[in-house]
SEFIRO-628040 format. One record per residue: x, y, z of N, C-alpha, C in turn; residue number from 1. Coordinates in pm, whole numbers, m for minus. Example, Ala and Ser with C-alpha at 12.3 -4.5 7.8 and 13.67 -1.06 7.14 Angstrom:
PT nx ny nz cax cay caz cx cy cz num
PT 1319 m569 780 1230 m450 780 1320 m330 780 1
PT 1285 m225 708 1367 m106 714 1290 3 787 2
This chain:
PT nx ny nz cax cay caz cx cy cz num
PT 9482 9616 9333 9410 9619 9377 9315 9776 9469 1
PT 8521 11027 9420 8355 11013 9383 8296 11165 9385 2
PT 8199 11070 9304 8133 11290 9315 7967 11208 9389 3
PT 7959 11320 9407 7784 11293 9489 7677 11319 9342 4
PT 7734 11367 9220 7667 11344 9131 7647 11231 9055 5
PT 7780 11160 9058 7816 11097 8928 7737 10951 9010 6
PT 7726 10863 8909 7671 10738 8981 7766 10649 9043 7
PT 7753 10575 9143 7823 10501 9227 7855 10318 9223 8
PT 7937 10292 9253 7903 10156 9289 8017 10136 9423 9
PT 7984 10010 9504 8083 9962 9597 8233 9997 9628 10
PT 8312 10038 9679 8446 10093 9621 8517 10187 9564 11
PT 8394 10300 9515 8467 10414 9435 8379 10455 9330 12
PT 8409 10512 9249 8349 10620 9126 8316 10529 9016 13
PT 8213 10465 8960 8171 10366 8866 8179 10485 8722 14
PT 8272 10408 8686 8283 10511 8511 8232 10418 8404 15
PT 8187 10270 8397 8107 10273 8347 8042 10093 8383 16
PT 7971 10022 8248 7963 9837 8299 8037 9802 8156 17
PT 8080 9678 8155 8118 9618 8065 8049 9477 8059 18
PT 7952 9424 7978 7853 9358 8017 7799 9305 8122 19
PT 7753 9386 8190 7691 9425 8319 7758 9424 8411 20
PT 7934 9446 8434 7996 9434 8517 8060 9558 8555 21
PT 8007 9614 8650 8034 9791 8676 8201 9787 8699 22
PT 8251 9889 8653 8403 9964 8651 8438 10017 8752 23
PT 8471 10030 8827 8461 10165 8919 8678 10171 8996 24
PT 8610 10306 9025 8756 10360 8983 8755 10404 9181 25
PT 8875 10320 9236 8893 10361 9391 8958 10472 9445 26
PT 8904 10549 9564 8970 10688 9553 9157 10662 9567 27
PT 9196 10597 9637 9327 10542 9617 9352 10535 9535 28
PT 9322 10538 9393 9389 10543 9245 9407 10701 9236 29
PT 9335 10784 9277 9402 10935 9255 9524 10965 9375 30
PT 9545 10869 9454 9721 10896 9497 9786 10816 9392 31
PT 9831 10709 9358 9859 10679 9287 9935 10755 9165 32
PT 9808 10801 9081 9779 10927 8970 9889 10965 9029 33
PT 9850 11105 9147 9936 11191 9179 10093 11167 9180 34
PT 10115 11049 9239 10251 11023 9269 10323 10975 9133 35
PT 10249 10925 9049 10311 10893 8925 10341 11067 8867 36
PT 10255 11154 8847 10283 11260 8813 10397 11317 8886 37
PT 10418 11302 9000 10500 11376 9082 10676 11355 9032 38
PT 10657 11177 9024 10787 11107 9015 10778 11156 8875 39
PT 10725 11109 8805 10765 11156 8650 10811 11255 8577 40
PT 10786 11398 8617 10801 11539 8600 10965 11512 8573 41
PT 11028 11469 8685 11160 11491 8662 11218 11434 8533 42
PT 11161 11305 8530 11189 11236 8395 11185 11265 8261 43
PT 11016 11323 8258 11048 11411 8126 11155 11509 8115 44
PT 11188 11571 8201 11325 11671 8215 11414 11584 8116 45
PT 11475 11520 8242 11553 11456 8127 11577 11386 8018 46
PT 11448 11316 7980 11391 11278 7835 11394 11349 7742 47
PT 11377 11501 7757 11295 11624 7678 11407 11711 7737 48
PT 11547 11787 7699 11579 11837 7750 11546 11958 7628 49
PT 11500 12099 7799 11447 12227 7775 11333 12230 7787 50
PT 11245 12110 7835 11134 12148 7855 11087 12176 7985 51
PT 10971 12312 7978 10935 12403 8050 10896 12298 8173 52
PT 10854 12361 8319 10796 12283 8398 10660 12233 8398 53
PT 10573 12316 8273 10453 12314 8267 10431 12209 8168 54
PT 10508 12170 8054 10520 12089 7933 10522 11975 8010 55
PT 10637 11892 8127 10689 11827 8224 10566 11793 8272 56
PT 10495 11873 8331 10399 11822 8406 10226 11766 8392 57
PT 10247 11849 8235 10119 11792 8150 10149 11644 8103 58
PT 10306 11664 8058 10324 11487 7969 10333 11387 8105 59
PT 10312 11407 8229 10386 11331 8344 10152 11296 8367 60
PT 10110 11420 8388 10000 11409 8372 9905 11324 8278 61
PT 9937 11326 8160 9904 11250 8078 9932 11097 8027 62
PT 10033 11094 8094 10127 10948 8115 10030 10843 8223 63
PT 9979 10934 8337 9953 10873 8481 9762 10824 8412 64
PT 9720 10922 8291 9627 10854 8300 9614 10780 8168 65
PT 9711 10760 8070 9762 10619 7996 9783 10486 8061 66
PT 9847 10536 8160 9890 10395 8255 9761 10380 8298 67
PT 9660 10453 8340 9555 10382 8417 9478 10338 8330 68
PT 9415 10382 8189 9407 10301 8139 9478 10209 8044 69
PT 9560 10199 8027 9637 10043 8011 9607 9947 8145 70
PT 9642 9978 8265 9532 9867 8331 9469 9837 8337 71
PT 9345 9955 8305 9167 9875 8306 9184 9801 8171 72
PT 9283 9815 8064 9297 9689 7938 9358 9574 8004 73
PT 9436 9578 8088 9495 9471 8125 9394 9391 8185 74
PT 9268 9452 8320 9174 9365 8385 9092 9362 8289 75
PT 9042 9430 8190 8926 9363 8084 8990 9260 7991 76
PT 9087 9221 8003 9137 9112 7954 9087 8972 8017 77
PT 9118 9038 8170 9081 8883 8260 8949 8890 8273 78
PT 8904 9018 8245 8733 8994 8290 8619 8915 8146 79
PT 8736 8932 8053 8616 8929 7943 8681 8771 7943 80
PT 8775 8703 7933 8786 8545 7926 8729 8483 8044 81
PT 8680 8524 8199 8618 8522 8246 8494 8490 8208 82
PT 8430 8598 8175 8303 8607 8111 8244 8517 8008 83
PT 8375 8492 7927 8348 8392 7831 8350 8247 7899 84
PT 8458 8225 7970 8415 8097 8035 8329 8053 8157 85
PT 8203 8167 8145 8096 8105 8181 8140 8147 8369 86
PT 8207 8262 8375 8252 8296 8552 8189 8456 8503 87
PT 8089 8453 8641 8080 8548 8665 8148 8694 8699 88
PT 8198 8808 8715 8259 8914 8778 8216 8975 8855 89
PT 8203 8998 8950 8135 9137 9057 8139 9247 9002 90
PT 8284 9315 8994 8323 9422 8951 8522 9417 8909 91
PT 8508 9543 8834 8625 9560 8789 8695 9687 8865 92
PT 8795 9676 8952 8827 9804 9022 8971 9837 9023 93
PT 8969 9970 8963 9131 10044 8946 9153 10065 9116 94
PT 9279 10037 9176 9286 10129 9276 9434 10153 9256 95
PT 9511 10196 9415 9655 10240 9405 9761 10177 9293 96
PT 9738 10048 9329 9850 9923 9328 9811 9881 9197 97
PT 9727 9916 9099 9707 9859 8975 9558 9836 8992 98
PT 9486 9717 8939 9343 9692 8953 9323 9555 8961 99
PT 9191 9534 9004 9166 9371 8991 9052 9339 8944 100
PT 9049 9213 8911 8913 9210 8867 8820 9106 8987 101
PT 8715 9105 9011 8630 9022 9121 8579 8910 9102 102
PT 8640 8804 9033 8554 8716 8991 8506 8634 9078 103
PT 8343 8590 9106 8263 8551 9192 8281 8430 9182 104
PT 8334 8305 9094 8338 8202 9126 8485 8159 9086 105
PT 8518 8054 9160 8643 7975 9149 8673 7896 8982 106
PT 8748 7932 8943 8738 7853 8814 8751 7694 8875 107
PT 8683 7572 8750 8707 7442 8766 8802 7380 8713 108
PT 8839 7401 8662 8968 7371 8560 9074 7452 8552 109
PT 9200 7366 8562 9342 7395 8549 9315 7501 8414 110
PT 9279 7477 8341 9289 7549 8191 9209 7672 8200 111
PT 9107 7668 8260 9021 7788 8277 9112 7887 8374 112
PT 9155 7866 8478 9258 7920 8544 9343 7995 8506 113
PT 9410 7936 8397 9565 7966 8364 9478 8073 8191 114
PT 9380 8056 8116 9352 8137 8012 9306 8241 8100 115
PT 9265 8334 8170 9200 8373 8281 9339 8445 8343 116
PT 9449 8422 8396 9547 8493 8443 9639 8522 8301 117
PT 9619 8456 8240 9745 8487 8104 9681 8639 8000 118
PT 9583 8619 8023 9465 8744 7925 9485 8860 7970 119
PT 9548 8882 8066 9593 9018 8119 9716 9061 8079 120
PT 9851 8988 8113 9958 9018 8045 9958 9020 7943 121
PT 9895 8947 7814 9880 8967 7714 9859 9032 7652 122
PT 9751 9101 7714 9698 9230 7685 9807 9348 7690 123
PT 9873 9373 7813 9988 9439 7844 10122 9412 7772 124
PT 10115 9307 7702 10230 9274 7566 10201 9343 7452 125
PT 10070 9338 7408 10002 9394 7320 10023 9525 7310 126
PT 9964 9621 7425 9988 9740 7429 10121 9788 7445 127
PT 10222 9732 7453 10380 9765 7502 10438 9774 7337 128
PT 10394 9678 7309 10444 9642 7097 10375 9746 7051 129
PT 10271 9763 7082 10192 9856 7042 10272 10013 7022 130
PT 10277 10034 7106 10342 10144 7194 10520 10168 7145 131
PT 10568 10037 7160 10739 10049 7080 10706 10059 6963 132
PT 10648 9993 6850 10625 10010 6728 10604 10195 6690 133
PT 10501 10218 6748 10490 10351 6714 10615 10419 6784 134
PT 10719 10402 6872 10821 10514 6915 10899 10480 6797 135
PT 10929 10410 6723 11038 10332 6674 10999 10423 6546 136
PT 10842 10437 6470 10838 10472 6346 10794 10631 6344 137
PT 10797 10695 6501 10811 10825 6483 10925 10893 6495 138
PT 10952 11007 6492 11062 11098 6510 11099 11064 6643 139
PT 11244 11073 6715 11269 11032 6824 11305 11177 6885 140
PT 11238 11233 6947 11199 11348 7012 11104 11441 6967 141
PT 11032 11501 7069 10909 11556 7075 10857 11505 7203 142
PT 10750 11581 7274 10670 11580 7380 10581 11395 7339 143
PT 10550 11444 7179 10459 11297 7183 10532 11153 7207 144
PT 10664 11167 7130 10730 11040 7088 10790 10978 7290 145
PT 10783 11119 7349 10856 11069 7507 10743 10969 7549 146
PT 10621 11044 7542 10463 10985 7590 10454 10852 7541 147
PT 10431 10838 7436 10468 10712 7355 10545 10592 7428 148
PT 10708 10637 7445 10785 10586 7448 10804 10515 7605 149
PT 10749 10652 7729 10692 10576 7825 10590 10458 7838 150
PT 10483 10539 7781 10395 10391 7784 10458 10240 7721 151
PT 10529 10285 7611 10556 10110 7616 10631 10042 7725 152
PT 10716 10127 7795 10802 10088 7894 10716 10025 8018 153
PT 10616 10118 8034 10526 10128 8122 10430 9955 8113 154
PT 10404 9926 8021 10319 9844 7957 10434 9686 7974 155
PT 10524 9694 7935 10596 9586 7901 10629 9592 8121 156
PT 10641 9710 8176 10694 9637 8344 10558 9605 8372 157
PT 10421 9623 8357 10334 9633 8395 10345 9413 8350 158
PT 10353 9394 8205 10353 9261 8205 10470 9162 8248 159
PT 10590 9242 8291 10705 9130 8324 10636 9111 8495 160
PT 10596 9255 8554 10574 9195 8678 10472 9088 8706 161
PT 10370 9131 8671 10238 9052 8691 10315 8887 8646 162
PT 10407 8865 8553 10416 8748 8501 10525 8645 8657 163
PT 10545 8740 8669 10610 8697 8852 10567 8540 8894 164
PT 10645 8441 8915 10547 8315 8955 10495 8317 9110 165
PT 10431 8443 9134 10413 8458 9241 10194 8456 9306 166
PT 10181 8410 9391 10037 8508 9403 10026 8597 9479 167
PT 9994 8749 9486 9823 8695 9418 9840 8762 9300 168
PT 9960 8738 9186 10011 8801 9075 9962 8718 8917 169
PT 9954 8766 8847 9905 8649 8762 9990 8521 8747 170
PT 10109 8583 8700 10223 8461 8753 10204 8361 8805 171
PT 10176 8396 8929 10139 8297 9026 10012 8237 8997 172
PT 9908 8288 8945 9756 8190 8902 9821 8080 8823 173
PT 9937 8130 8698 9944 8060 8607 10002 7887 8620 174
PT 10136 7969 8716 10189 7859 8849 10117 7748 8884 175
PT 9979 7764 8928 9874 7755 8999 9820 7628 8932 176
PT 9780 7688 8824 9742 7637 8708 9804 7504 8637 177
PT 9959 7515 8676 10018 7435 8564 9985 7306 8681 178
PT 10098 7345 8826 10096 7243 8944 9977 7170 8941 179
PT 9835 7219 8932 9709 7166 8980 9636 7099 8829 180
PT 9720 7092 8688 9726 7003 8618 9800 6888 8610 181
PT 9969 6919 8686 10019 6779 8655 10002 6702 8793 182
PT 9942 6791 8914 9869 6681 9033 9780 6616 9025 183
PT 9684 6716 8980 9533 6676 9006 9486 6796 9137 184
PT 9583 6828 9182 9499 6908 9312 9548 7054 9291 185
PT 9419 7133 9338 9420 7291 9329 9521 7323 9439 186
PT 9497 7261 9549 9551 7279 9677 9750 7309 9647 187
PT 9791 7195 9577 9889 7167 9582 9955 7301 9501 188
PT 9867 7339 9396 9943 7453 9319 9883 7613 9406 189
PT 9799 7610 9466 9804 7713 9565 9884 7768 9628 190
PT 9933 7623 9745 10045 7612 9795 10198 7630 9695 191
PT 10205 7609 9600 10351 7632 9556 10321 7790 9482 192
PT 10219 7834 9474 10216 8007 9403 10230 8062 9547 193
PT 10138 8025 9650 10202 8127 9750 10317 8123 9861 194
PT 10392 7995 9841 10535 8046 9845 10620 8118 9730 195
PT 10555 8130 9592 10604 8223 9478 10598 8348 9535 196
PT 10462 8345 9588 10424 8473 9624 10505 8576 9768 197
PT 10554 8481 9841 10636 8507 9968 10788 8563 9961 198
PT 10852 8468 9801 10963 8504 9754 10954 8613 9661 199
PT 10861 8636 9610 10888 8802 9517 10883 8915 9615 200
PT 10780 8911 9775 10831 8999 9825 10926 8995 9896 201
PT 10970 8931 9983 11101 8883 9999 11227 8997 9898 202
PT 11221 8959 9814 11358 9002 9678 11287 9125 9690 203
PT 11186 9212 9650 11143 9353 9608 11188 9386 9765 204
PT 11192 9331 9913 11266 9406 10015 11418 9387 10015 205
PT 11467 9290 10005 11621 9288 9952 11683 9393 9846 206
PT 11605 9411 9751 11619 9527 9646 11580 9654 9723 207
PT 11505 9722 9807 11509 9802 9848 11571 9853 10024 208
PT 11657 9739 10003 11730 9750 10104 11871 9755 10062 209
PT 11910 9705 9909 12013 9703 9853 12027 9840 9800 210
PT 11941 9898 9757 11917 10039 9728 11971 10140 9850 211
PT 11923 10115 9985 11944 10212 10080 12130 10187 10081 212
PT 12124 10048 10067 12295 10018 10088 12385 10071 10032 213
PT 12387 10077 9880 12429 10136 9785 12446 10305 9745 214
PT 12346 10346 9857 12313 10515 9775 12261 10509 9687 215
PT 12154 10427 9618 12156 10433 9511 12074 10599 9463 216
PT 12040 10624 9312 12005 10812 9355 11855 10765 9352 217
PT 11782 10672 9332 11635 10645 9366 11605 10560 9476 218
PT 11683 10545 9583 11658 10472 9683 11511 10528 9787 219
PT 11502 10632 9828 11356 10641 9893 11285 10638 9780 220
PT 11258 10645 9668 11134 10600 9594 11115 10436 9623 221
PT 11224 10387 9571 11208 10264 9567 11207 10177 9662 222
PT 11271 10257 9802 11208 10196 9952 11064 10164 9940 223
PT 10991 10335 9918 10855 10297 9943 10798 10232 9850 224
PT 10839 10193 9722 10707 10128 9618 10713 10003 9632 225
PT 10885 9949 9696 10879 9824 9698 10851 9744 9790 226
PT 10840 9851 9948 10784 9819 10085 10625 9764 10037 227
PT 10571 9899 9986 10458 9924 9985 10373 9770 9859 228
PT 10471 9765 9696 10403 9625 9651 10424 9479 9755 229
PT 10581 9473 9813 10596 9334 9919 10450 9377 9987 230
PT 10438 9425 10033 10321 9431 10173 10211 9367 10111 231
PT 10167 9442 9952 10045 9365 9875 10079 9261 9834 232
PT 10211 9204 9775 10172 9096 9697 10208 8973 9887 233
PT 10253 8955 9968 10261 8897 10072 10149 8900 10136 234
PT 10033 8983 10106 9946 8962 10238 9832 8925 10130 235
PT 9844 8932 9993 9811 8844 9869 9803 8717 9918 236
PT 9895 8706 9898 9932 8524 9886 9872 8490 10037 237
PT 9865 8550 10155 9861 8463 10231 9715 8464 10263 238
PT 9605 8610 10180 9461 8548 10176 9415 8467 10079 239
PT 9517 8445 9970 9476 8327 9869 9496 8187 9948 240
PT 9613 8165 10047 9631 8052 10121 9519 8008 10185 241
PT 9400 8125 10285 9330 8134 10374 9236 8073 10287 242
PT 9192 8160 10146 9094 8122 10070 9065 7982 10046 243
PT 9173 7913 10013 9198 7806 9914 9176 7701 10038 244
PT 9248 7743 10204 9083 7657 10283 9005 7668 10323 245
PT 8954 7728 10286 8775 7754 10271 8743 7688 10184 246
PT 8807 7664 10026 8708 7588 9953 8790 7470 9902 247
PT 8850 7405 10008 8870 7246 9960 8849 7154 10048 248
PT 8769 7053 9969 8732 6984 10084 8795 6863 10108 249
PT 8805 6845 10240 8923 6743 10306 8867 6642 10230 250
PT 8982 6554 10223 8955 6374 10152 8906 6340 10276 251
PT 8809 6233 10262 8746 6140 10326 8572 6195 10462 252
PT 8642 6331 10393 8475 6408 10466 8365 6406 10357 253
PT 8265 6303 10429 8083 6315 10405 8041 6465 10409 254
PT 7912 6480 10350 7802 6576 10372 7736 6522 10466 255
PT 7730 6359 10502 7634 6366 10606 7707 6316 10717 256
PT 7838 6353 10762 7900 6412 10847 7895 6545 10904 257
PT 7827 6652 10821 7809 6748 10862 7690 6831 10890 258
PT 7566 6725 10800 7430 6775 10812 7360 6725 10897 259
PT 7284 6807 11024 7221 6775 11081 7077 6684 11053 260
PT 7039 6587 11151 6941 6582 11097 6821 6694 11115 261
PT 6707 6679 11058 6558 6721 11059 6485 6709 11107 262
PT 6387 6825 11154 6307 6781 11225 6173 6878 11187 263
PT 6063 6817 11150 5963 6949 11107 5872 6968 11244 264
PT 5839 7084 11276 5708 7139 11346 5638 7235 11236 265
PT 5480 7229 11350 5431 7312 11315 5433 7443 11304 266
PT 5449 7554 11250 5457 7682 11168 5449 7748 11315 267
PT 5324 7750 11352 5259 7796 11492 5264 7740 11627 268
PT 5381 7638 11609 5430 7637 11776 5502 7745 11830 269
PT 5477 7760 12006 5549 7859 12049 5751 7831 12015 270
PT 5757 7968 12036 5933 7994 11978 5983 7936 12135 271
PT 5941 7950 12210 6022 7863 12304 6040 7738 12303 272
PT 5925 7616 12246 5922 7506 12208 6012 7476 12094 273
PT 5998 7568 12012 6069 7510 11898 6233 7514 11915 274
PT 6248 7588 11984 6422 7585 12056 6427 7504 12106 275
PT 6369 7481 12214 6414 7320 12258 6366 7211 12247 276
PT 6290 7183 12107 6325 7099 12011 6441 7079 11927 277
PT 6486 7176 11892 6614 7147 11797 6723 7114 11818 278
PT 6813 7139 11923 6867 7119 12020 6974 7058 11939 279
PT 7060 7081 11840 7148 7005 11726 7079 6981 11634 280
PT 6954 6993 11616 6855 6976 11470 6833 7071 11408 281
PT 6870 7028 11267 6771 7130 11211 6596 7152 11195 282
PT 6514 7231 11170 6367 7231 11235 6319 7300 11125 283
PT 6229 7235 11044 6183 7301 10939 6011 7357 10983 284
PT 5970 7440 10925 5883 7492 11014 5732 7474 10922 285
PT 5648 7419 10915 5530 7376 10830 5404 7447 10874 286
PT 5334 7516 10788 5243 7596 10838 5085 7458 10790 287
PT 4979 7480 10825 4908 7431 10825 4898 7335 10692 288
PT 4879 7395 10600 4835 7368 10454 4960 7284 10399 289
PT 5057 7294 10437 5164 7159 10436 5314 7247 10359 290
PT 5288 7412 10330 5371 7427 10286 5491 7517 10370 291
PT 5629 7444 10321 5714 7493 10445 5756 7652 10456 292
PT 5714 7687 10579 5706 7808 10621 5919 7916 10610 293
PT 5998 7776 10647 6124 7841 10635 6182 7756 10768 294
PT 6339 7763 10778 6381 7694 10886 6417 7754 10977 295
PT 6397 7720 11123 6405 7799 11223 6557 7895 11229 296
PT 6528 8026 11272 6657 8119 11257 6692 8087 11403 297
PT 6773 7985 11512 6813 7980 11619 6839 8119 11697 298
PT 6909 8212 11609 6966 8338 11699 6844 8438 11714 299
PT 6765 8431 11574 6629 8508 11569 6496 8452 11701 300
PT 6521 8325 11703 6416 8266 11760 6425 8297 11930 301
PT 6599 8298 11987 6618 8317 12086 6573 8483 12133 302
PT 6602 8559 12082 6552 8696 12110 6432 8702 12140 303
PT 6343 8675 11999 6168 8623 12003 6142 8582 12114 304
PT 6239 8453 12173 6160 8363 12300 6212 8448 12429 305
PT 6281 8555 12469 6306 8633 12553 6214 8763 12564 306
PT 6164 8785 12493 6045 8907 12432 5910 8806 12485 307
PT 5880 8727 12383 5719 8656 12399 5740 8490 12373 308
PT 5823 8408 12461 5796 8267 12431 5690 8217 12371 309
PT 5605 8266 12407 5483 8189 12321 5433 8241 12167 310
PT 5530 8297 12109 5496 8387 12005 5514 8238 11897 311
PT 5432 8259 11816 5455 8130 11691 5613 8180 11634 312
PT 5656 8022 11596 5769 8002 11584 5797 8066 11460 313
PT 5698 8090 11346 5716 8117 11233 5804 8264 11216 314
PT 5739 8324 11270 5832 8500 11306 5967 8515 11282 315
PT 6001 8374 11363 6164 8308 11391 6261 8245 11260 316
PT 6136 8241 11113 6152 8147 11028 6263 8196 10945 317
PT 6363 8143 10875 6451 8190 10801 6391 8142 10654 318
PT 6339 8201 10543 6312 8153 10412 6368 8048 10358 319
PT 6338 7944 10295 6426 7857 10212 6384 7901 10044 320
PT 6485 7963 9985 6539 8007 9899 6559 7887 9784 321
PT 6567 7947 9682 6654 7797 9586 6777 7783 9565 322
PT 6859 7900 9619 6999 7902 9657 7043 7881 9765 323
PT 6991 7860 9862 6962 7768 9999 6968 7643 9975 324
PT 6901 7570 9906 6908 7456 9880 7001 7387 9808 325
PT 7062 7274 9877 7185 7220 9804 7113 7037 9821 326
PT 7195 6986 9717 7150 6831 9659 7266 6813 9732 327
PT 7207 6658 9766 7330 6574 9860 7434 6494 9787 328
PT 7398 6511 9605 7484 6452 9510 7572 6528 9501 329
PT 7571 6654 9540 7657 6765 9458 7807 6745 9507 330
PT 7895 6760 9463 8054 6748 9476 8071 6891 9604 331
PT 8146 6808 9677 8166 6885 9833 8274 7057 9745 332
PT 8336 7063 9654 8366 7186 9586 8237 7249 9520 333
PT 8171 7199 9489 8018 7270 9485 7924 7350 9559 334
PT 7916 7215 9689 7890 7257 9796 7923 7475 9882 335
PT 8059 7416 9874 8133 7536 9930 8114 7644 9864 336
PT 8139 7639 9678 8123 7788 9623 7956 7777 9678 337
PT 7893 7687 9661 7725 7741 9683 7706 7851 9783 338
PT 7799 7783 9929 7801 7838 10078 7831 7947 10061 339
PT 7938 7997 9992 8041 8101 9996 7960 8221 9903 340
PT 7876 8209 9855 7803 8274 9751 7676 8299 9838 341
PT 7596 8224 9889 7469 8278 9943 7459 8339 10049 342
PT 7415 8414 10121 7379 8494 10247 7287 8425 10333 343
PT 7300 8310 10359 7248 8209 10451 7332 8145 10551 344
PT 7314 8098 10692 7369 8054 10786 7323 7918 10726 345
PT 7229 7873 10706 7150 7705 10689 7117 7728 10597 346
PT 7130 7575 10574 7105 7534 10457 7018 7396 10411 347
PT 6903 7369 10375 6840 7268 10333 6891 7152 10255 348
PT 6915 7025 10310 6992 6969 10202 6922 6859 10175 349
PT 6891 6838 10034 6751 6731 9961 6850 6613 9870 350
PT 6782 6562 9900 6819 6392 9822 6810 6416 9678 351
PT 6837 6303 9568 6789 6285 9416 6667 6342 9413 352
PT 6556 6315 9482 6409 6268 9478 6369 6430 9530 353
PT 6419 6519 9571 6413 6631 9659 6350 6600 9796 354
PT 6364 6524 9861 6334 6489 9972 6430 6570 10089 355
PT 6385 6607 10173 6461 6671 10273 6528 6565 10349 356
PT 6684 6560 10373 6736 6473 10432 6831 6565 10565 357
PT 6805 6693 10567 6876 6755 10669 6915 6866 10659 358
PT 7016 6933 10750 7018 7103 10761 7175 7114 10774 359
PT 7234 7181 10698 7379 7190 10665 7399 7392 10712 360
PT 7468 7323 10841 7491 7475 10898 7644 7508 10840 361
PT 7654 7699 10825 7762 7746 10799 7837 7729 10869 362
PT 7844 7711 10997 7949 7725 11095 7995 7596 11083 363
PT 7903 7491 11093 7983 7334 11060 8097 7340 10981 364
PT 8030 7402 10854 8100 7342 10716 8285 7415 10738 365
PT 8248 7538 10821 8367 7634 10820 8464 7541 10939 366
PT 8395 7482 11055 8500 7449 11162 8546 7306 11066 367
PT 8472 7219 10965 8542 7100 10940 8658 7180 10835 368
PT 8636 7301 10734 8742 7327 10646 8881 7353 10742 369
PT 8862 7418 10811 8955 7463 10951 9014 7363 10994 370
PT 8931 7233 10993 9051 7103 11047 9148 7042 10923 371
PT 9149 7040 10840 9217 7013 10708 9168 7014 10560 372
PT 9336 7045 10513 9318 7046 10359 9334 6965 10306 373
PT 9280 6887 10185 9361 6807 10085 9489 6850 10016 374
């Protein structure tokens, strides 16, 4: 998980899109780089014996940016079955710890899930065979055949780890995946990947505590890489836990348990009136000609009515959007990615018929996820 010339995106140095989904490379991936070069030098030593320090440090160099890209193959794996099944991506981003990919919506299906975390290791199987095949049918020494011979190594830990039944590891999606087919509930396989996820770091600190015990001769490396992955894949799992309530919705909770009712004024009442009208309502705001002006912004309106109470309420108005608007048919997991996706506090919520039946605030929807999960 920049130059002031080059073009940018969110996170770091955008090197390029992959159908329209920008790349970008985090400055934390050039420690990374570095430290792979650093640790490696010695290795070629002894891989390559007689070679110069400069030979050492080009193949250690050249290794660090094989491995990086073999990961951006590993996340265009998950990004492009993604893509195919109809899920959007934000972005694709290399950083220290490997890369991830952003996908903007929750898959619906157990199956979409699990093709989606498996497309990455696969990929990283691919390139590892890839990679042994060619050490196997070249000469076994030379600067190239070491290069080679790392990357498959490189490629094959890159897929045993990720395959970890852990989250937020693919492993663990896959986990995820299987549990929340033979339940029925996402929840339930959440919950059993991120206790996967609790026990791989768990063991990677036991191992680097077994290391200090032992003497072993790589024990401070492997203090810090394995301090440093426990820390990610544990604090992984426990925002996938956080995530996963946010978007499930308790058994036996209504939408119109949580939507206020409605109330329209006119466009051009004062902003002090229209506050205390609403008073737990939502307040849709109608300008003369009958078309709705937007729903009152409460926090906007209060400022307004401390400045000029009598200022028309409209000023105060928050737009209603078509991503604002949610149907009262829609499945309460609908609901939520909708919430979780738009940049709206309120929300308009319309019948079959599009009839306005009420105002579905963010903060509601968040304090009922907060009282339970399914």
């Amino acid at each position: 998980m920049a130059s002031t010339t080059a073009p940018r995106a969110p996170g770091g140095l955008l090197l390029f899109r992959y159908s329209g989904v920008p790349v970008v490379l985090a400055p934390s991936w050039w420690l990374g780089a570095a430290a792979v070069v650093v640790f490696y030098t010695p290795l070629v030593g002894r891989l390559l014996p007689g070679a110069t320090m400069l030979t050492s440090v080009l193949l250690a160099t050249a290794f660090a940016v094989l491995l990086g890209l073999s990961v951006l193959a590993h996340e265009l794996g998950h990004c492009v079955v993604a893509l195919r099944l109809g899920l959007p991506v934000r972005r694709l981003r290399l950083f220290l710890l490997g890369g991830l990919s952003e996908i903007v919506r929750t898959p619906s299906k157990p199956g979409h899930e699990g093709a989606i975390a498996a497309a990455g290791p696969a990929v990283s199987v691919l390139l590892a065979a890839v990679f042994g095949l060619a050490a196997m049918v070249m000469p076994a020494s030379g600067p190239v055949w070491v290069l080679v011979l790392e990357c498959a190594f490189a490629n094959a830990a890159v897929a045993v780890f990720n395959l970890l039944p852990g989250l937020p590891l693919d492993g663990g999606r896959m986990l995820r995946a299987g549990v929340w087919a033979l339940t029925g509930r996402r929840g339930a396989g959440t919950r059993a990947a991120v206790v996967g996820g609790w026990a791989v770091a768990t063991l990677l600190v036991l191992w680097a505590l077994w290391g200090l015990a032992t003497e072993a001769p790589d024990r401070w490396l492997r203090l810090g890489v394995c301090l440093l992955t426990a820390w990610f894949v544990g604090a992984g799992a426990g925002g996938e836990l956080a995530h996963e309530r946010q978007r499930t919705w308790p058994a036996g909770l209504r939408l119109s348990d949580l939507v206020r009712p409605i109330l329209q004024l006119p466009a051009e009442s004062p902003v002090a009136d229209a506050l205390g009208a609403a008073a737990g309502r939502g307040v849709v705001l109608v300008r003369a000609d009958g078309v709705a002006a937007g729903l009152l912004d409460e926090i906007a309106a209060r400022e307004l009515a401390e400045r000029s109470p009598h200022a028309p309420a409209e000023l105060a108005a928050e737009p209603i959007r078509p991503e604002s608007v949610l149907l009262a048919a829609e499945s309460g997991e609908d609901i939520i990615d909708r919430v979780h996706q738009t940049a709206s506090w309120q929300f308009l919520v319309v019948d079959d018929e599009g009839r306005p039946s009420g105002v579905l605030h963010r903060d509601d929807l968040r304090a009922a996820l907060d009282r339970g999960v399914d």
